[in-house]
N, C-alpha and C positions, 0 to 999 in steps of 0.2 A: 504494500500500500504506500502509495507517494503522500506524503505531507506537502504542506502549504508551503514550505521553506524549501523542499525540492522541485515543487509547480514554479516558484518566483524563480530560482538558481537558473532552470530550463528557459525560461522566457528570458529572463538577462544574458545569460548564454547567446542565446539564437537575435537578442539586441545586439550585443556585443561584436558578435561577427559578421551582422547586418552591415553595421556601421562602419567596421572595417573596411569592408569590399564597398561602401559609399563612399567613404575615403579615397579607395586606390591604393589601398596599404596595399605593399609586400610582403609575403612570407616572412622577409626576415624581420621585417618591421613590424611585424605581428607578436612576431616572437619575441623579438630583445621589449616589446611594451607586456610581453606578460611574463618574464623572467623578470622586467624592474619591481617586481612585484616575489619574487623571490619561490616562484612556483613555476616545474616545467610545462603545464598544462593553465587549458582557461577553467578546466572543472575545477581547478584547487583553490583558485582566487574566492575567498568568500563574499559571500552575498552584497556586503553593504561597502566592500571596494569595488565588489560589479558593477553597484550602483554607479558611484563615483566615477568611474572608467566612462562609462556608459554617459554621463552627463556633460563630459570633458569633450568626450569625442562628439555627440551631439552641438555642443558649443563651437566645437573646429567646424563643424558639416554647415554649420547656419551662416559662420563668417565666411566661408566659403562661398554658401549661395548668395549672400548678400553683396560681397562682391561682384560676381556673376551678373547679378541684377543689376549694378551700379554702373555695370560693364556696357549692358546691354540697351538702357538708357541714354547713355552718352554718343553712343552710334547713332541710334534712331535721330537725337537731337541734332546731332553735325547733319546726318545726312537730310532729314527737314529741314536747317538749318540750310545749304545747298539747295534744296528745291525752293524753299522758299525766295534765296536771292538771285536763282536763275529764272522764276519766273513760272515753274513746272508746277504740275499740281504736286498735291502734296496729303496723304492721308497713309495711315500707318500701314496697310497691305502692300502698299505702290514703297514704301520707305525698308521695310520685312523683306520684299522680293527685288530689290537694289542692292539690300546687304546679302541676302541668301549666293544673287547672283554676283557679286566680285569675292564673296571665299569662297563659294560654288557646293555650297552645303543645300540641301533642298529644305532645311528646317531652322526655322529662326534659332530657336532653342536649342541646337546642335553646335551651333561656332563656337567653337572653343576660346578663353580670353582671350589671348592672346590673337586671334582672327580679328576679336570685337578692337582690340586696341590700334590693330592696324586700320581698318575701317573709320575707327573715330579719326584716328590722325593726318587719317591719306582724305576726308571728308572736310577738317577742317583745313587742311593746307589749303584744297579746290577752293574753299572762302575767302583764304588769303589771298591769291591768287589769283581767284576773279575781281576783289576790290581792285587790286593794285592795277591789274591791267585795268578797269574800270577810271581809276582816278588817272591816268597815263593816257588814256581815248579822251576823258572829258577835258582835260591839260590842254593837250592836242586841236579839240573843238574849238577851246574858247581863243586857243590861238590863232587860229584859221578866220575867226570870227571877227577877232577885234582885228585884223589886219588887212578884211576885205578880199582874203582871196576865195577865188569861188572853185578853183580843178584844182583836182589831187589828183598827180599820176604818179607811178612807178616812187611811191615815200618821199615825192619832193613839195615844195608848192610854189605854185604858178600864179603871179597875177592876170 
């Protein structure tokens, strides 16, 4: 007959190695985190450092995903940020299938950070880059303008 105290051990157990394999632990990284613990095995770890274990590694998994989210935010914003100063529509499906399509992932929620960082970075450059050639064309207008010349050929101007 199982007791209450081998039902909870079994379910922290099967938490425990959940969260590992959510991690992306290693074998060996599995091991040297339950040998710090001074036992060859997870069944020897008692219950109330399973707990422990278990709340620690749940704490790493959420900074994780919070990250992840913080990641994937700041993409979306550069590249609306992009549509909106080019002038393009702009609604988050049309924003999802921009990023999807330059890491070439078919799911928003699949691009790994590091994809999303490249995406915000290479999104905001195209802003920088459009202003400056923006304010370089409008330089350029006003100087055509106040000078009276009317043809531009070949990057020169002509009165």
């Amino acid at each position: 007959m199982t007791t209450i105290m081998d039902k909870q051990q079994k379910w922290l157990l099967r938490q425990f190695h959940t969260l590992c394999s959510r991690l992306g632990m290693t074998e060996y990284e599995k091991r040297a985190l339950i040998e710090s613990y001074g036992v060859e095995s997870s069944k020897d770890i008692d219950n109330h450092d399973l707990m422990d274990l278990c709340h620690t590694l749940e704490l790493r998994l959420k900074k994780g995903a919070s990250e992840i989210d913080t990641l994937r935010k700041r993409a979306i914003a550069a590249i609306g940020g992009w549509l909106r100063l080019t002038g393009k529509t702009e609604n988050i499906e049309v924003i999802k299938a921009i990023a999807c399509r330059s890491t070439g992932y078919d799911n928003f929620n699949k691009i790994p950070a590091e994809r999303l960082r490249n995406v915000y970075n290479t999104f905001r450059n195209k802003q920088r880059d459009h202003r400056a050639v923006q304010a370089v064309a409008d330089e350029y207008l006003a100087q055509i303008l106040a000078t009276g010349q009317t043809t531009v050929q070949n990057n020169t101007m002509l009165n």
